[in-house]
N, CA, C, O and CB atoms as a CASP TS submission, in Angstrom:
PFRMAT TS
TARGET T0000
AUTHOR 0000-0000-0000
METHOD Language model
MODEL 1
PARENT N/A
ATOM      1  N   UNK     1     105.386  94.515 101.426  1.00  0.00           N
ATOM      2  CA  UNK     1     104.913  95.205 100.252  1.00  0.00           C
ATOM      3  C   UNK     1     105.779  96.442 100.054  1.00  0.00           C
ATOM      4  O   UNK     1     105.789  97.205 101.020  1.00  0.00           O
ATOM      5  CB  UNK     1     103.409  95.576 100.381  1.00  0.00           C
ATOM      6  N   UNK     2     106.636  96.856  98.814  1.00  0.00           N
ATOM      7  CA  UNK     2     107.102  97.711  98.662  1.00  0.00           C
ATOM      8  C   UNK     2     106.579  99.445  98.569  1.00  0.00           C
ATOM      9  O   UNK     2     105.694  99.710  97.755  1.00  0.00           O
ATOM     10  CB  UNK     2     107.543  97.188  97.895  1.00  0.00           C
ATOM     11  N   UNK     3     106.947 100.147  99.107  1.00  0.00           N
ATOM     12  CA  UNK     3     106.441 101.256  98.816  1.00  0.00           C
ATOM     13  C   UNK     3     107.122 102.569  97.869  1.00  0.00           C
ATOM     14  O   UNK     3     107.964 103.411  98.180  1.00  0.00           O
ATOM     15  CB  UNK     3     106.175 101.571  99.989  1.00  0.00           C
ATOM     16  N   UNK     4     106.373 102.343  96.604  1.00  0.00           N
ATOM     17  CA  UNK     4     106.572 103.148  95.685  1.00  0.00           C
ATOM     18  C   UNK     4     106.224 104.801  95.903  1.00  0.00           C
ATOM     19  O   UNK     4     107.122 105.462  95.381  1.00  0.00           O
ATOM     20  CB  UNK     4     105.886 102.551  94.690  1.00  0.00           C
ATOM     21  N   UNK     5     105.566 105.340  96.294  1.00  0.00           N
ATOM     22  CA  UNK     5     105.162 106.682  96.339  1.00  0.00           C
ATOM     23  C   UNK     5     104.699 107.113  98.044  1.00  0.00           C
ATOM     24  O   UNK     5     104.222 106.336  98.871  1.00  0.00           O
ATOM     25  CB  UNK     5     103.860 106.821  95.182  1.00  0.00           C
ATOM     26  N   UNK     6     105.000 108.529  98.232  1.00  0.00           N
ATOM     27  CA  UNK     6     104.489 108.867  99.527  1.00  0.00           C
ATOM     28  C   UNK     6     103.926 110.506  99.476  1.00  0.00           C
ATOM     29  O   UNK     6     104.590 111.541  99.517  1.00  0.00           O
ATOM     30  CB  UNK     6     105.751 108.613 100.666  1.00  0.00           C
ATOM     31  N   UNK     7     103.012 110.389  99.413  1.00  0.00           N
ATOM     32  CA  UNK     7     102.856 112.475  99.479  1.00  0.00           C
ATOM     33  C   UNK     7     101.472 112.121 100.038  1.00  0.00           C
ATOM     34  O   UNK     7     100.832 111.073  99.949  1.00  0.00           O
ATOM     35  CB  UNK     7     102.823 113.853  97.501  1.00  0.00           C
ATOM     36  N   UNK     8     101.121 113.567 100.785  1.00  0.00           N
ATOM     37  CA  UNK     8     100.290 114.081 101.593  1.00  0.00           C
ATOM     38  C   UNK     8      99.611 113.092 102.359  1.00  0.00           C
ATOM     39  O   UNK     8      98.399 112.882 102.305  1.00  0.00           O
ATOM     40  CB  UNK     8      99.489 114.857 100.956  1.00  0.00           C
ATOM     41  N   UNK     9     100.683 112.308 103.290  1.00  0.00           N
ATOM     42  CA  UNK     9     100.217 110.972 103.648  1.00  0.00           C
ATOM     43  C   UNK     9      99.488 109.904 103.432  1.00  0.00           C
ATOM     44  O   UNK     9      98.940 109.049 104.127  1.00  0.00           O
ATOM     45  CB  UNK     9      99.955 111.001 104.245  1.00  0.00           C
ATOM     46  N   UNK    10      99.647 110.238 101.854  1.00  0.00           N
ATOM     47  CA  UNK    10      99.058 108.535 101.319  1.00  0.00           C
ATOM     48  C   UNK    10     100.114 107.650 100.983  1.00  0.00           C
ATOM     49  O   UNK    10     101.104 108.052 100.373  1.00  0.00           O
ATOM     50  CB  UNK    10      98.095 108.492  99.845  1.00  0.00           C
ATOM     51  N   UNK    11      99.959 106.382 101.367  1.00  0.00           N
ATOM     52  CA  UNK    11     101.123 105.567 101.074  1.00  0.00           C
ATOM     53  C   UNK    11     100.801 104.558  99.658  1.00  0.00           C
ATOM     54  O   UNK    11      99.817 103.829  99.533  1.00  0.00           O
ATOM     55  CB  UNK    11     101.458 104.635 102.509  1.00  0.00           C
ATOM     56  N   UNK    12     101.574 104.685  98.963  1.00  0.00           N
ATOM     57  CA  UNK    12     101.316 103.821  97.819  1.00  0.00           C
ATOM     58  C   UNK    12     102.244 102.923  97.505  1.00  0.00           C
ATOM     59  O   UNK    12     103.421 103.101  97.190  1.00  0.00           O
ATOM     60  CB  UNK    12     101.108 104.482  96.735  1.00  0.00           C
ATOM     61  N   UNK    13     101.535 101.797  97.632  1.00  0.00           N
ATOM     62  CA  UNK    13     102.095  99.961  97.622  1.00  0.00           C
ATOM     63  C   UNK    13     101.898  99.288  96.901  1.00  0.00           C
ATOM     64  O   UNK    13     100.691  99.093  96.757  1.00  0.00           O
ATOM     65  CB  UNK    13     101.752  99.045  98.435  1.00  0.00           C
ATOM     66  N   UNK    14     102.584  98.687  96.210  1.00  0.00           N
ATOM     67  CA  UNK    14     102.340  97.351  95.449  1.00  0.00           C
ATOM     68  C   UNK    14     103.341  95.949  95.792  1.00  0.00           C
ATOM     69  O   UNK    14     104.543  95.846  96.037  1.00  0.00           O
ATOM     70  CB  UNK    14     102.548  97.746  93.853  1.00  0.00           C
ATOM     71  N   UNK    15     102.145  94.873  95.674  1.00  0.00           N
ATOM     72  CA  UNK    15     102.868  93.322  95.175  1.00  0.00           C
ATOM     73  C   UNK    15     103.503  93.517  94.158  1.00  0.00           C
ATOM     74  O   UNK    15     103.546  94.669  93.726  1.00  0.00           O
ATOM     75  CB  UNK    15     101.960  92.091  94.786  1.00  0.00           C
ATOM     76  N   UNK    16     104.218  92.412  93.437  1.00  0.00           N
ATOM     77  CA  UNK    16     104.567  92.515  92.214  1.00  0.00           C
ATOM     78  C   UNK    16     104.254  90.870  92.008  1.00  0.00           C
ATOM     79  O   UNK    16     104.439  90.412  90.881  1.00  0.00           O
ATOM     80  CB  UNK    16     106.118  93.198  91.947  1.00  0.00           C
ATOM     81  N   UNK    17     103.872  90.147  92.877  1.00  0.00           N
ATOM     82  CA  UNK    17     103.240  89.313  92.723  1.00  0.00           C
ATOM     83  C   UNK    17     101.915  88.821  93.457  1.00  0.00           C
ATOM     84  O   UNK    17     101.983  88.034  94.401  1.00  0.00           O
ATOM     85  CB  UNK    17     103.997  88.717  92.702  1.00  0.00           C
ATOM     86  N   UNK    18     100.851  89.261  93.037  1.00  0.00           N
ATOM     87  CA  UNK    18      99.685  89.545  93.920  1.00  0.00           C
ATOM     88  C   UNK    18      98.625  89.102  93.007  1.00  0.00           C
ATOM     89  O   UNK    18      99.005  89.162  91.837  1.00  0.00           O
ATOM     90  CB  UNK    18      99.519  91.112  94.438  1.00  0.00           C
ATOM     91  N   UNK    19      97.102  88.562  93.186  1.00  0.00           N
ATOM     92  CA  UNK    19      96.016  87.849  92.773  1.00  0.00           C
ATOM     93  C   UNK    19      95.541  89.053  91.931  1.00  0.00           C
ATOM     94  O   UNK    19      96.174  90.094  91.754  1.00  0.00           O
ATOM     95  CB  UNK    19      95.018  87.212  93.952  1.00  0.00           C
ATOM     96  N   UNK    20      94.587  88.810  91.546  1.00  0.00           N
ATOM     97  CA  UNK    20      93.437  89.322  90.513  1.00  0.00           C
ATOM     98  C   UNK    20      94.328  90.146  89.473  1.00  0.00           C
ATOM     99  O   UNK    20      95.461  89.856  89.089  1.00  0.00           O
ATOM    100  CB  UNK    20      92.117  90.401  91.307  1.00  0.00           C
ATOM    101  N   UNK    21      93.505  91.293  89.091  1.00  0.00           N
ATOM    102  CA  UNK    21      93.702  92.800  88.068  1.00  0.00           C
ATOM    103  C   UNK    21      95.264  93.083  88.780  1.00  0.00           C
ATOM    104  O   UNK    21      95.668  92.693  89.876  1.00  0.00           O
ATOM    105  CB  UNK    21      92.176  94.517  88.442  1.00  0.00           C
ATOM    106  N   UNK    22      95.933  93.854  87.802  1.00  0.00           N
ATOM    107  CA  UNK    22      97.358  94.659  88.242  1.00  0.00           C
ATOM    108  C   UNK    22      96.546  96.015  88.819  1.00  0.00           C
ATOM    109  O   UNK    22      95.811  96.771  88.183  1.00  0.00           O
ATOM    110  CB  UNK    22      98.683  95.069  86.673  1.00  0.00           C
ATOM    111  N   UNK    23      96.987  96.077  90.463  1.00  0.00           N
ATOM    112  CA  UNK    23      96.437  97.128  91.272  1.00  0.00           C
ATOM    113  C   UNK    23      97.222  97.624  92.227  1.00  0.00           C
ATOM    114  O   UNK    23      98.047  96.790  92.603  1.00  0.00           O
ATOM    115  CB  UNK    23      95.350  96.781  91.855  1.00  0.00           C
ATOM    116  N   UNK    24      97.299  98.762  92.824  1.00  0.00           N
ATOM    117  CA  UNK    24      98.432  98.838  93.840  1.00  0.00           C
ATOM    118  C   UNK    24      97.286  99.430  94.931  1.00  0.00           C
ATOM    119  O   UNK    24      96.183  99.856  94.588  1.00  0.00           O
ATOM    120  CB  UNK    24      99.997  99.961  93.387  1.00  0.00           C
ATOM    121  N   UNK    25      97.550  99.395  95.667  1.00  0.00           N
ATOM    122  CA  UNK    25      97.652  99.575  97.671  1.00  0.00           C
ATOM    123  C   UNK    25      97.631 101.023  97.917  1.00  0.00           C
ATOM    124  O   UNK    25      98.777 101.468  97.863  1.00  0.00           O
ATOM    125  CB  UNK    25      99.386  98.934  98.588  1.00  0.00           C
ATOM    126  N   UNK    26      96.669 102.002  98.190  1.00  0.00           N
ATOM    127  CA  UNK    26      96.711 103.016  98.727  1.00  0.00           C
ATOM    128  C   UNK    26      95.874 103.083 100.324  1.00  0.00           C
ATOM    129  O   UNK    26      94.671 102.926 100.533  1.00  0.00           O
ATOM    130  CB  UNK    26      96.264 103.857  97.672  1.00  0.00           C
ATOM    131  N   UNK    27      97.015 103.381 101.353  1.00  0.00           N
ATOM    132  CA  UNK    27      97.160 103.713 102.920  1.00  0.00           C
ATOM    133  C   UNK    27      97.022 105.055 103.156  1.00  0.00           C
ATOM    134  O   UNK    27      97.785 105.821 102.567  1.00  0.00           O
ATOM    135  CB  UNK    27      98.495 103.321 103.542  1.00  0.00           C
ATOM    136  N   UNK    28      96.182 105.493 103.919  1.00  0.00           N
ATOM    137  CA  UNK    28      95.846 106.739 104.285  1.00  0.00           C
ATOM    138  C   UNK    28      95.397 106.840 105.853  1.00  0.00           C
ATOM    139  O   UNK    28      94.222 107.096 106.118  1.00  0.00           O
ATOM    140  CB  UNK    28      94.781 107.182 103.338  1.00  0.00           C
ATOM    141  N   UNK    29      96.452 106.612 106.981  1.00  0.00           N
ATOM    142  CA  UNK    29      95.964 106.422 107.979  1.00  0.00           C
ATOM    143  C   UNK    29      95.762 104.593 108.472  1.00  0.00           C
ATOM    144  O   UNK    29      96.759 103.884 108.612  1.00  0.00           O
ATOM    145  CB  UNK    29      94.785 107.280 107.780  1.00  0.00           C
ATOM    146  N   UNK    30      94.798 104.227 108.616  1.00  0.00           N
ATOM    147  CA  UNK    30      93.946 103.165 109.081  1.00  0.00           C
ATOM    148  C   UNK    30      93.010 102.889 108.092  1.00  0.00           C
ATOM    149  O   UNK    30      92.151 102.059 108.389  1.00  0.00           O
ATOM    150  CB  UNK    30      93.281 103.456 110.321  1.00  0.00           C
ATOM    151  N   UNK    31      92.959 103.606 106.505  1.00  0.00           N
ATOM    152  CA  UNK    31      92.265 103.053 105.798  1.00  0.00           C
ATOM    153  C   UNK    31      93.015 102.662 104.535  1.00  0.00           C
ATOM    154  O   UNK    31      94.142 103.123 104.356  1.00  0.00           O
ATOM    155  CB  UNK    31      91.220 103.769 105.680  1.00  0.00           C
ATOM    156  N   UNK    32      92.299 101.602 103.388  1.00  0.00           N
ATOM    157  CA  UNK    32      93.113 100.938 102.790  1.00  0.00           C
ATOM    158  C   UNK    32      92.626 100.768 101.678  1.00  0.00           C
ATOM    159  O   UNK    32      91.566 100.195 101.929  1.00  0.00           O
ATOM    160  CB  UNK    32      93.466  99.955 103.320  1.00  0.00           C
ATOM    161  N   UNK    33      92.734 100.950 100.028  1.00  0.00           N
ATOM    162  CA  UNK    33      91.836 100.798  99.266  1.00  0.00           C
ATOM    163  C   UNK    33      92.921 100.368  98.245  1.00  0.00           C
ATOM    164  O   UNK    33      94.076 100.792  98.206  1.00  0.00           O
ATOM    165  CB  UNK    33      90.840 101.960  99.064  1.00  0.00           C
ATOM    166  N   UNK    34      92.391  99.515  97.483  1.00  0.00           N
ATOM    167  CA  UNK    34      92.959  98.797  96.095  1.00  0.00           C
ATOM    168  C   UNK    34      92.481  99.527  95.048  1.00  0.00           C
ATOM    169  O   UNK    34      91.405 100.120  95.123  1.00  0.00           O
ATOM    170  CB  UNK    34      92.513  97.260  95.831  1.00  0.00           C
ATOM    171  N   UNK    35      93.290  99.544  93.915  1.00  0.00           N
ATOM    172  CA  UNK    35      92.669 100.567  93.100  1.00  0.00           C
ATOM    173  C   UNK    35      94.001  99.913  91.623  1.00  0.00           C
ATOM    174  O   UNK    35      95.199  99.650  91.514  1.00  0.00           O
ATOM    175  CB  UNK    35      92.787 102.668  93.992  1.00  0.00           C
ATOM    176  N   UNK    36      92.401  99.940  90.553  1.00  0.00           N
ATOM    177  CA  UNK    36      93.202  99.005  89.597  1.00  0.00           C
ATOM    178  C   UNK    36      93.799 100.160  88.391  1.00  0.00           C
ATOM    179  O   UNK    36      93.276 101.100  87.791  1.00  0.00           O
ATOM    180  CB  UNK    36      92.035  97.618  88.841  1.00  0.00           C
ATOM    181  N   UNK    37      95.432  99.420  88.402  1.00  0.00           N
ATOM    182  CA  UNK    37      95.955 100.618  87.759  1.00  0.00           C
ATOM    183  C   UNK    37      95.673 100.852  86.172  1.00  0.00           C
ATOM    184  O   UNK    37      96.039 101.827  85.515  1.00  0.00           O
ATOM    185  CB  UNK    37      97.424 100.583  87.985  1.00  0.00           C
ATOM    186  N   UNK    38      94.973  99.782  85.738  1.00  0.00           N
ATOM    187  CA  UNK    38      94.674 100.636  84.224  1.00  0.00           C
ATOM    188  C   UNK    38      93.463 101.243  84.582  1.00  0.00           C
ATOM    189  O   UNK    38      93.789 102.382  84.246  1.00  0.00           O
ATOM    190  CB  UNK    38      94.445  99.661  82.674  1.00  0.00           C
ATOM    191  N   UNK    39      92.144 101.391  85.066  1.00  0.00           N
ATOM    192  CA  UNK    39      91.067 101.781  84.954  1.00  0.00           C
ATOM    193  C   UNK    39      91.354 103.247  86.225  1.00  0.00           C
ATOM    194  O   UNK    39      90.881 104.366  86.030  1.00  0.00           O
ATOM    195  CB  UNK    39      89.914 100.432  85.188  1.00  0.00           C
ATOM    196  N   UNK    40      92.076 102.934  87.275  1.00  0.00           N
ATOM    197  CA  UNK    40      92.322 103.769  88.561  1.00  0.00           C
ATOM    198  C   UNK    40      90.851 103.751  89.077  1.00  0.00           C
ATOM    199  O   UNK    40      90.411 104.885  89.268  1.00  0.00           O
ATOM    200  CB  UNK    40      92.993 105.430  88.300  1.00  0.00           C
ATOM    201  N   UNK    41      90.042 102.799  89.330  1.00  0.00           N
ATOM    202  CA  UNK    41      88.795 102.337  89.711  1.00  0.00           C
ATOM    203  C   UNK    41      88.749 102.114  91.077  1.00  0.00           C
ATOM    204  O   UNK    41      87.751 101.395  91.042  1.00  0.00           O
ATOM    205  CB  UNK    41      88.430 101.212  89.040  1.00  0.00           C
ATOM    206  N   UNK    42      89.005 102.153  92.131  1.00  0.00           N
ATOM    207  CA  UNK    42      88.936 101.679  93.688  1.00  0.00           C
ATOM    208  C   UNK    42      87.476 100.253  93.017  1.00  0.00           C
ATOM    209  O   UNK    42      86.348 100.332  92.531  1.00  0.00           O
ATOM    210  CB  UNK    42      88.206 103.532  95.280  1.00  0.00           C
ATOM    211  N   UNK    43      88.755  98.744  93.528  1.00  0.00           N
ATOM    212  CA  UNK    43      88.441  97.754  93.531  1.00  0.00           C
ATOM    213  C   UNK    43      88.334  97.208  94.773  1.00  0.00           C
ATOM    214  O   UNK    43      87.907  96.057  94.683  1.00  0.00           O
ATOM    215  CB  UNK    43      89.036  97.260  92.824  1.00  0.00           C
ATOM    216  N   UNK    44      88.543  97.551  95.909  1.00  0.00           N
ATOM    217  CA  UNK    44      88.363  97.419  97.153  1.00  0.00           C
ATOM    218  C   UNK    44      88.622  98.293  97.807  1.00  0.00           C
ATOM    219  O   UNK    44      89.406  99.186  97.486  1.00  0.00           O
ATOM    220  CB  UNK    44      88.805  96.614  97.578  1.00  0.00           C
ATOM    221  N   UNK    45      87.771  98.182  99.280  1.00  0.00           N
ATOM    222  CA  UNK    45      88.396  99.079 100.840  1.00  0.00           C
ATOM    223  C   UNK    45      87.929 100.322 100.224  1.00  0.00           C
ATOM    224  O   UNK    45      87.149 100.379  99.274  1.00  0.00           O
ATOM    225  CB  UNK    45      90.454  99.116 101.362  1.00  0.00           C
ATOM    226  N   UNK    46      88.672 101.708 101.076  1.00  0.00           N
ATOM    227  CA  UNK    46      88.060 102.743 101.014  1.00  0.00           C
ATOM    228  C   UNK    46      88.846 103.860 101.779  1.00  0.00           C
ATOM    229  O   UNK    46      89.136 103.757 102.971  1.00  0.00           O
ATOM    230  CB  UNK    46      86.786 102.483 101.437  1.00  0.00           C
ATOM    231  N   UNK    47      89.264 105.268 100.755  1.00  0.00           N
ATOM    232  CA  UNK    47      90.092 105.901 101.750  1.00  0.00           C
ATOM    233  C   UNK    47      89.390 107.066 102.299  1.00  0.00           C
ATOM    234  O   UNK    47      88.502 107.630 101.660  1.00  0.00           O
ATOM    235  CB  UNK    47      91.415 106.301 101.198  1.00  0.00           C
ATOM    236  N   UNK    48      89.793 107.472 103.555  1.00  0.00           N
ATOM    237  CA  UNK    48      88.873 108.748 104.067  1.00  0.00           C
ATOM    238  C   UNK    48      88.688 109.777 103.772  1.00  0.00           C
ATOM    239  O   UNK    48      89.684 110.447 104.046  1.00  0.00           O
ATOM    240  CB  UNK    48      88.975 109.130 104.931  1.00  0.00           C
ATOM    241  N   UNK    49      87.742 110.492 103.226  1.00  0.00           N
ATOM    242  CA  UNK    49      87.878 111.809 102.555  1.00  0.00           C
ATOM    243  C   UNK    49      89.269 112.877 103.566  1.00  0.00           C
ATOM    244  O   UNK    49      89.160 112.613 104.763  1.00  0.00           O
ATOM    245  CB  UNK    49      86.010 112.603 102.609  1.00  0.00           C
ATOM    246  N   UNK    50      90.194 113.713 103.343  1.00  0.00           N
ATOM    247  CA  UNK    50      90.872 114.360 104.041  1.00  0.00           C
ATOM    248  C   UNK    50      90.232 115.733 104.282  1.00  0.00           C
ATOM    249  O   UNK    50      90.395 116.283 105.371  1.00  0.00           O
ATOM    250  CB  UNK    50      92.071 114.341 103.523  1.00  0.00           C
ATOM    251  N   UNK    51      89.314 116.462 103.047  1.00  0.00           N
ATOM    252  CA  UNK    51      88.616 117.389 103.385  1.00  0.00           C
ATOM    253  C   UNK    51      87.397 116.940 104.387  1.00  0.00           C
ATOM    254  O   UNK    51      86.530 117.810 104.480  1.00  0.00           O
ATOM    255  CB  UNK    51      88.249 117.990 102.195  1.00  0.00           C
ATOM    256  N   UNK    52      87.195 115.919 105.046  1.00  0.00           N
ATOM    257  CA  UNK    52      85.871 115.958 105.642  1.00  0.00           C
ATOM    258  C   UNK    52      86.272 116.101 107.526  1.00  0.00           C
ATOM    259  O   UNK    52      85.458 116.058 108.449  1.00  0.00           O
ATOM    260  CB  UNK    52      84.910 114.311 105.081  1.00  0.00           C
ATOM    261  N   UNK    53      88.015 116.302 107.625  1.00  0.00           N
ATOM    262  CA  UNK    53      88.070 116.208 108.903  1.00  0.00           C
ATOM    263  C   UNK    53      88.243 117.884 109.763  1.00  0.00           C
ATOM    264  O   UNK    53      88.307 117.945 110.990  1.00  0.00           O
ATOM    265  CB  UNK    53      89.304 115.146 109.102  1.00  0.00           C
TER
END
């Protein structure tokens, strides 16, 4: 999966050929959340709050 963007250790990924809604891949650690890019809706997974550590 290519990685398009990187700041304050979130990693942002996309397929360019991948199932459902057009969504890209945000990595934050060990957590992982899909998030659809016209609405920016988290469609799956879940990233960790950074203020809660």
């Amino acid at each position: 999966m290519p990685t398009i963007s990187q700041f304050f250790g979130i990693i942002i990924q996309m397929f360019w050929r991948e199932h459902a809604a057009p969504h890209f891949h945000a990595l934050y650690g060990e957590h992982e959340a899909l998030i659809d890019i016209r609405t920016l809706e988290v469609i799956g997974g879940s990233l960790r709050n950074a203020r809660s550590t």
